[in-house]
N, CA, C and O atoms as a printed pandas DataFrame, in Angstrom:
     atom_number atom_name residue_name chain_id  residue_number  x_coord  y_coord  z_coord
0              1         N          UNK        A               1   70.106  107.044   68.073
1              2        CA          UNK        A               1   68.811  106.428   68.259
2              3         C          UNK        A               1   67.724  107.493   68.090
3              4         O          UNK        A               1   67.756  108.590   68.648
4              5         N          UNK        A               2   66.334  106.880   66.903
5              6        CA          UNK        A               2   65.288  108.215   66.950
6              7         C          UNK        A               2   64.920  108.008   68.445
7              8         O          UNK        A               2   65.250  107.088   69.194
8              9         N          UNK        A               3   64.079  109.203   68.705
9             10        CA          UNK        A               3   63.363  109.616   69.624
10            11         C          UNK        A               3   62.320  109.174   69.097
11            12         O          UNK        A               3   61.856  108.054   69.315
12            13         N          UNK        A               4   61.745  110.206   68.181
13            14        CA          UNK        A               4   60.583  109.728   67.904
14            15         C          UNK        A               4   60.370  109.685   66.317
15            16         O          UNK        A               4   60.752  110.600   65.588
16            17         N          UNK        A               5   59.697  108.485   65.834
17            18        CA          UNK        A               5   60.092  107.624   64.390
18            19         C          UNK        A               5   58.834  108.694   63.987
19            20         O          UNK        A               5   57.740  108.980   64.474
20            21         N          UNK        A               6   59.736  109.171   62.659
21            22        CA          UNK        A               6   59.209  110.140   61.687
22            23         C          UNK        A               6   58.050  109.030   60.949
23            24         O          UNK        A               6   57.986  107.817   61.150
24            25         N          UNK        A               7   57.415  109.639   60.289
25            26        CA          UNK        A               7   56.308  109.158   59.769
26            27         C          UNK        A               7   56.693  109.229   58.484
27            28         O          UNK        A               7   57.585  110.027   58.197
28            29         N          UNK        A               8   55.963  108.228   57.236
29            30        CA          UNK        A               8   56.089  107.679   56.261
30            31         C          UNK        A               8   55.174  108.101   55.105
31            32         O          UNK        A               8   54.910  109.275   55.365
32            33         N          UNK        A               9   54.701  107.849   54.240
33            34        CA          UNK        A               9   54.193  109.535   53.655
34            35         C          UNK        A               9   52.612  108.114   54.009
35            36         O          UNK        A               9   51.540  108.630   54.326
36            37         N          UNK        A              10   52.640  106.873   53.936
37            38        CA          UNK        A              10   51.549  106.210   54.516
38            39         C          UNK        A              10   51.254  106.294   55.778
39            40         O          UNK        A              10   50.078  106.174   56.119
40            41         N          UNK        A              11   52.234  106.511   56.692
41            42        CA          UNK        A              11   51.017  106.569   57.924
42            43         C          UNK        A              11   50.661  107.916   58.645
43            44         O          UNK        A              11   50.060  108.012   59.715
44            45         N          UNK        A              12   51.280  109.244   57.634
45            46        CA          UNK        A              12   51.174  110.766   57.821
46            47         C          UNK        A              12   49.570  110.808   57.920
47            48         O          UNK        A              12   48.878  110.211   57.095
48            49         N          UNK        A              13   48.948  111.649   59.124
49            50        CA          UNK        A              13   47.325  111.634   58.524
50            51         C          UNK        A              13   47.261  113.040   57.808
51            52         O          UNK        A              13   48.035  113.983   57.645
52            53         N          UNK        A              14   45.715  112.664   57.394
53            54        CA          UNK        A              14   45.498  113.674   56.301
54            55         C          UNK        A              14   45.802  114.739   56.249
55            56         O          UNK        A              14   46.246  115.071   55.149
56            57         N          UNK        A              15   45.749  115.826   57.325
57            58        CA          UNK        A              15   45.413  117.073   57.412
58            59         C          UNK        A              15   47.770  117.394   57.248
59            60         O          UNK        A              15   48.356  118.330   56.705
60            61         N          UNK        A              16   48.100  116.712   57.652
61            62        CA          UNK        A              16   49.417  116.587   57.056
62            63         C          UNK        A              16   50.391  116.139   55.959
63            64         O          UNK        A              16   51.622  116.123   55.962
64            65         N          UNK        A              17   49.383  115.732   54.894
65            66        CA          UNK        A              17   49.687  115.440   53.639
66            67         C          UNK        A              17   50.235  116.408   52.457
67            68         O          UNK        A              17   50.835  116.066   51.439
68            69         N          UNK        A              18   49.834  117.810   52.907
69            70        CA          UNK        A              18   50.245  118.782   52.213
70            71         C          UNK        A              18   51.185  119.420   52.277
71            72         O          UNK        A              18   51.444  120.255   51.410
72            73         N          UNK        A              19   52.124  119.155   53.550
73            74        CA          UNK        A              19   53.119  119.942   53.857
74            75         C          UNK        A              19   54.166  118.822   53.657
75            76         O          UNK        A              19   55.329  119.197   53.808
76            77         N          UNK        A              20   53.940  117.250   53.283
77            78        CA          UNK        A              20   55.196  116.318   52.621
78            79         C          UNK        A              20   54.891  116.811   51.011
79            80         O          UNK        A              20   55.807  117.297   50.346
80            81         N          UNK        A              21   53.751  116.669   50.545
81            82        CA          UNK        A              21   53.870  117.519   49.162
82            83         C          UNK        A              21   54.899  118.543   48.754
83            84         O          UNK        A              21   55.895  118.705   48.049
84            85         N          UNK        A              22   53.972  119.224   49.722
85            86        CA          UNK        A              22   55.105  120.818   49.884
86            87         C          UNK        A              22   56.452  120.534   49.757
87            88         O          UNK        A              22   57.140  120.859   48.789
88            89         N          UNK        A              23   56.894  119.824   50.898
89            90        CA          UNK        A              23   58.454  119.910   51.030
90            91         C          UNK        A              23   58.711  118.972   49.506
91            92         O          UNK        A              23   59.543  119.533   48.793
92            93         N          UNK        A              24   58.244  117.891   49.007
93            94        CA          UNK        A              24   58.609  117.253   48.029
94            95         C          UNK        A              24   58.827  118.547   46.758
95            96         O          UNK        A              24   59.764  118.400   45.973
96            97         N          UNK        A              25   58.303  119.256   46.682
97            98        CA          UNK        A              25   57.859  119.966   45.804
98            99         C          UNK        A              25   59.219  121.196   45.493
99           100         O          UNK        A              25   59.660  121.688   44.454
100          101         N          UNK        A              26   59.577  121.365   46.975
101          102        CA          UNK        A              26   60.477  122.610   47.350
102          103         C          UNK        A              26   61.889  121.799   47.209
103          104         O          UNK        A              26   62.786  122.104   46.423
104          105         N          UNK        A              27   61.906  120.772   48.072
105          106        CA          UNK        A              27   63.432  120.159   48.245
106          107         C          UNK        A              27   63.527  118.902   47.667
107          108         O          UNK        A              27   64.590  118.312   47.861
108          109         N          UNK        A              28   62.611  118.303   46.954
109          110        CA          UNK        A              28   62.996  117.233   46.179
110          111         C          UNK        A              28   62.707  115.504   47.214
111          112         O          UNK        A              28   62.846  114.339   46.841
112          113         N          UNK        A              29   62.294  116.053   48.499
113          114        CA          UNK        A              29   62.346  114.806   49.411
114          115         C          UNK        A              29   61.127  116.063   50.656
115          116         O          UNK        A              29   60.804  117.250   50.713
116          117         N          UNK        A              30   60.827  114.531   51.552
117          118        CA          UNK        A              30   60.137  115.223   52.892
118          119         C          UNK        A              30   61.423  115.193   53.956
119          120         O          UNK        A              30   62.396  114.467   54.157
120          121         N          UNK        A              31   60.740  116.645   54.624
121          122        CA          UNK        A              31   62.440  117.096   55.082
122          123         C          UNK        A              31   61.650  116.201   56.803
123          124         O          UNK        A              31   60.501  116.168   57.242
124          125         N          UNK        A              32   62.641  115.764   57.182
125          126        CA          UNK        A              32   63.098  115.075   58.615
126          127         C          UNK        A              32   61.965  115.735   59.317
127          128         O          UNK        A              32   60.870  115.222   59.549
128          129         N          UNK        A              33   62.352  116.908   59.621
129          130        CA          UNK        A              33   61.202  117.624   60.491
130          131         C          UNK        A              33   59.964  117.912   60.457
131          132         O          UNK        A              33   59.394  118.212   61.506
132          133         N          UNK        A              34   59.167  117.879   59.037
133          134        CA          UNK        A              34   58.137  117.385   58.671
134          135         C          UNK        A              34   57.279  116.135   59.099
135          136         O          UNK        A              34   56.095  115.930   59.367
136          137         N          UNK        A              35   58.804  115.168   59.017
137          138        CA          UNK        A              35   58.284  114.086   59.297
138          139         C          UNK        A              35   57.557  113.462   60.740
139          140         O          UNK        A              35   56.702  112.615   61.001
140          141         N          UNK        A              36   58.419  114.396   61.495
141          142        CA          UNK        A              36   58.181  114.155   63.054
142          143         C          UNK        A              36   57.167  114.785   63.457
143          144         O          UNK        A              36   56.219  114.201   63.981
144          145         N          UNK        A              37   57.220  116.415   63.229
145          146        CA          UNK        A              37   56.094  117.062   63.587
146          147         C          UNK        A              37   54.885  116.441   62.696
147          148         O          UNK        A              37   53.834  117.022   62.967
148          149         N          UNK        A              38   54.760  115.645   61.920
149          150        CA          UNK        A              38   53.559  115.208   61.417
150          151         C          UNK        A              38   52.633  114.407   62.813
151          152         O          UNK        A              38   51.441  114.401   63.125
152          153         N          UNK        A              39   53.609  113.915   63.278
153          154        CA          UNK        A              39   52.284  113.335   64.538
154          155         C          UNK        A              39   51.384  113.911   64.963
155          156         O          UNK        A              39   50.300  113.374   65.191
156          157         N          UNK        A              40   51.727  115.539   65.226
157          158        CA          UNK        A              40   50.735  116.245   65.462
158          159         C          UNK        A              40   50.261  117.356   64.775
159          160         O          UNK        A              40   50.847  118.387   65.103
160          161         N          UNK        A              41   49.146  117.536   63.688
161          162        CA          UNK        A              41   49.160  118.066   62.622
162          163         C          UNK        A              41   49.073  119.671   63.482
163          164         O          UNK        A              41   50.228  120.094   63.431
164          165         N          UNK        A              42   48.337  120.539   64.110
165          166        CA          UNK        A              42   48.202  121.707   64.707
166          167         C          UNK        A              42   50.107  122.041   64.785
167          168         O          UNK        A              42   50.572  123.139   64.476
168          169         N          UNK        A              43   50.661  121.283   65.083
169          170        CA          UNK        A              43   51.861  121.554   65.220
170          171         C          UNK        A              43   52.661  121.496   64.260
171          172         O          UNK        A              43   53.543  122.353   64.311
172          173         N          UNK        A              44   52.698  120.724   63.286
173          174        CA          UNK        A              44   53.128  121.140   61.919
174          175         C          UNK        A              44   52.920  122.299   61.822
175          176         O          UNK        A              44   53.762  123.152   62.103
176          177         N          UNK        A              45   51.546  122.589   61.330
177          178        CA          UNK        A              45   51.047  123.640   60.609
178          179         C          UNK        A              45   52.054  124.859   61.306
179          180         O          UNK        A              45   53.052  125.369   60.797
180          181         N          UNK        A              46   51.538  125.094   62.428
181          182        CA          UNK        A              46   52.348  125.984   63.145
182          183         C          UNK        A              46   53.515  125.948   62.975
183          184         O          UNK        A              46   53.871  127.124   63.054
184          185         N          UNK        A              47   54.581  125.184   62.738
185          186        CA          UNK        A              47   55.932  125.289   62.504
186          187         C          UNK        A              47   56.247  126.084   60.944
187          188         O          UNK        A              47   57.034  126.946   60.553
188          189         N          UNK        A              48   55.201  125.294   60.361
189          190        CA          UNK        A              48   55.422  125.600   58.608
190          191         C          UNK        A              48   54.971  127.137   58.626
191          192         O          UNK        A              48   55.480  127.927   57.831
192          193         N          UNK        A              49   54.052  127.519   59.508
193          194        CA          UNK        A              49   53.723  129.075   59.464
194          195         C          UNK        A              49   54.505  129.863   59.702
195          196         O          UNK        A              49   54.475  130.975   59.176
196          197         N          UNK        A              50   55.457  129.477   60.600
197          198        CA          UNK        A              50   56.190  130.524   61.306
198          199         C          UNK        A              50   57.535  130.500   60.387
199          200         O          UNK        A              50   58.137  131.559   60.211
200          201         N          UNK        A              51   57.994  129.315   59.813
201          202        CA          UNK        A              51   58.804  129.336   58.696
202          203         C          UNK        A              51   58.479  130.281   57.801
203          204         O          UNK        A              51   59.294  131.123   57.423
204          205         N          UNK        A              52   57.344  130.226   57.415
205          206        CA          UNK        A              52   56.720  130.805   55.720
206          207         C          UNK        A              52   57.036  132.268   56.539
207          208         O          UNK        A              52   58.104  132.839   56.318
208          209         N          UNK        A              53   56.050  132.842   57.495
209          210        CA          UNK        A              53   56.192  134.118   57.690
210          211         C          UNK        A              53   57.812  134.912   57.841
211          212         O          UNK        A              53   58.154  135.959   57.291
212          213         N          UNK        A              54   58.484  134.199   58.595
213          214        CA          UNK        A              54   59.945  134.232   58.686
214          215         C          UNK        A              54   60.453  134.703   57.473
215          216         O          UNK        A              54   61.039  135.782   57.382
216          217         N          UNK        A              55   60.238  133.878   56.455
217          218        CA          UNK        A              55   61.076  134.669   55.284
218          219         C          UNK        A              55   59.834  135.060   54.353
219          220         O          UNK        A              55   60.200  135.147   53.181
220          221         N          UNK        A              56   58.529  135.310   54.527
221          222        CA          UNK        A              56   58.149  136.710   54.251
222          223         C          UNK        A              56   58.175  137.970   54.545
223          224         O          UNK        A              56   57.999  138.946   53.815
224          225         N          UNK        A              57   58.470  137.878   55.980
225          226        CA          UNK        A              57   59.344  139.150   56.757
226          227         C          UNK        A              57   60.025  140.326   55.917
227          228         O          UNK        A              57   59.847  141.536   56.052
228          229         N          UNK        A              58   60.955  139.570   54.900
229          230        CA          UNK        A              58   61.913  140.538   54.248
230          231         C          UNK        A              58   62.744  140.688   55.027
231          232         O          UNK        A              58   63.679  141.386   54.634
232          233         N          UNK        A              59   62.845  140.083   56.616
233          234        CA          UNK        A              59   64.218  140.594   57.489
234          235         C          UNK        A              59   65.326  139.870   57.341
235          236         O          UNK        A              59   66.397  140.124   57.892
236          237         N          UNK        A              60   65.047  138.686   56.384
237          238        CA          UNK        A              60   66.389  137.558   56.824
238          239         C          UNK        A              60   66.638  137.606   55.109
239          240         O          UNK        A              60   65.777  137.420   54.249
240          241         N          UNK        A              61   67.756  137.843   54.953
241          242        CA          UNK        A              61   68.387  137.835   53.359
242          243         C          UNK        A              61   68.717  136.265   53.086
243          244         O          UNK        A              61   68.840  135.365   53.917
244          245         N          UNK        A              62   68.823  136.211   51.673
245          246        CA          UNK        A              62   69.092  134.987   51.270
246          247         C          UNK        A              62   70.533  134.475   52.260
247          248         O          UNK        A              62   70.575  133.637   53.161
248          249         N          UNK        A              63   71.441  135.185   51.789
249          250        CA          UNK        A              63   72.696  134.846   52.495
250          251         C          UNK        A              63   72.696  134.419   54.029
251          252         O          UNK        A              63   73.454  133.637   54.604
252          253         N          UNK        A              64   71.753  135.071   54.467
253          254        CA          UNK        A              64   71.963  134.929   56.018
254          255         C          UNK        A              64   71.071  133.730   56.064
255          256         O          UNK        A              64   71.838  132.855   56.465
256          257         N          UNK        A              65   69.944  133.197   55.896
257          258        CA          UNK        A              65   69.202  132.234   55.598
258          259         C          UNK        A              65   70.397  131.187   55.058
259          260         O          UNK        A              65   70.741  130.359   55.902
260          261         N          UNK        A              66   70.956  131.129   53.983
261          262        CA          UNK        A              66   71.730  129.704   53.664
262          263         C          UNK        A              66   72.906  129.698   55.148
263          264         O          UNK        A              66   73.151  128.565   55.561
264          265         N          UNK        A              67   73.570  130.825   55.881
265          266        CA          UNK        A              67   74.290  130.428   57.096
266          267         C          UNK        A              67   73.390  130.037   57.992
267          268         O          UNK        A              67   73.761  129.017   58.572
268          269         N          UNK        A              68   72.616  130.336   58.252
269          270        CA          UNK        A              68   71.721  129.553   59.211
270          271         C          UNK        A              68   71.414  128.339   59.117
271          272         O          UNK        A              68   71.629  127.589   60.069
272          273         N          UNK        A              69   70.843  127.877   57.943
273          274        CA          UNK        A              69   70.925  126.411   57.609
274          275         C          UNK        A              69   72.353  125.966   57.983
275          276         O          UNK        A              69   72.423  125.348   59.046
276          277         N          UNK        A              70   73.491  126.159   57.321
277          278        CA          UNK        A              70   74.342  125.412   57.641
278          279         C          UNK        A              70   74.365  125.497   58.650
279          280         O          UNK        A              70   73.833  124.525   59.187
280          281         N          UNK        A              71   74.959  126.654   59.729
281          282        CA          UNK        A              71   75.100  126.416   61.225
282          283         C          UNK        A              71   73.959  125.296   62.013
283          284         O          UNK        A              71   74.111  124.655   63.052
284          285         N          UNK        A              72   72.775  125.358   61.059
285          286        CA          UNK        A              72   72.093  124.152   62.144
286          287         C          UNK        A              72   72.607  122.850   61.945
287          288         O          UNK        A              72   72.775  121.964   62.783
288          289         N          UNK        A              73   72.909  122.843   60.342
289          290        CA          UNK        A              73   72.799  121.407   59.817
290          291         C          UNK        A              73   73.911  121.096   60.927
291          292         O          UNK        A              73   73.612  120.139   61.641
292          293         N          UNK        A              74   75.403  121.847   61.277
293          294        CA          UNK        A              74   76.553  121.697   61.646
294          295         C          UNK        A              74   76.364  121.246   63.549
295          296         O          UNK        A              74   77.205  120.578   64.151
296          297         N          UNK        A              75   75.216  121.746   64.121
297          298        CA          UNK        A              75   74.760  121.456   64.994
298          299         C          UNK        A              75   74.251  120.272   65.330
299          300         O          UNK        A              75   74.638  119.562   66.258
300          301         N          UNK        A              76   73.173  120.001   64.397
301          302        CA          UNK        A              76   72.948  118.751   64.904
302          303         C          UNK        A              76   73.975  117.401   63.664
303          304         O          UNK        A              76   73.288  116.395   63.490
304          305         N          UNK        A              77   75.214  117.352   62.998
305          306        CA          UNK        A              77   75.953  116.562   62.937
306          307         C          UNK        A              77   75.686  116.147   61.445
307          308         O          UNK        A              77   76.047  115.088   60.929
308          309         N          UNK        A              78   74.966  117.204   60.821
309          310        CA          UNK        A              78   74.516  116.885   59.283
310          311         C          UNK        A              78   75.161  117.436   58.267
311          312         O          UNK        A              78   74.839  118.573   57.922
312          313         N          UNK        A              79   76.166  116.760   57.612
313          314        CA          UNK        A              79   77.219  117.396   56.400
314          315         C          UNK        A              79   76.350  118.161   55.700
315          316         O          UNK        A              79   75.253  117.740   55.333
316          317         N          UNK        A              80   76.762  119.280   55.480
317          318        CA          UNK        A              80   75.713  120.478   54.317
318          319         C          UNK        A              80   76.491  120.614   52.843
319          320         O          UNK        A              80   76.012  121.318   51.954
């Protein structure tokens, strides 16, 4: 059962329209978590920042970045 129902690229408000772009753009779809944190755009943003900076860092290698994804996907019950 959702918690809380992700938003639809119609009822996303504005100031969050760029980061379903974005993800359309990067992964081919708006990723889940986009969708949710869209309710509250300050909080998007902030998530997507700390992503972007994360792997501008230079600290996290590609490799270790694709295990991380999987280990989450594997966490919360999502075939990778």
């Amino acid at each position: 059962m959702v918690r809380i129902r992700p938003l639809s690229i119609d009822d996303v408000p504005p100031p969050s329209r760029r980061h379903f772009e974005g993800d359309t753009t990067l992964f081919g779809e708006v990723l889940n978590s986009t969708r949710v944190l869209a309710h509250c755009p300050p909080i998007l943003d902030a998530a997507k920042a700390m992503g972007s900076g994360v792997m501008r860092s230079g600290h996290l290698t590609e490799e270790l970045r694709c295990l991380i994804n999987i280990k989450a996907a594997a966490m919360v019950g999502c075939p990778f």
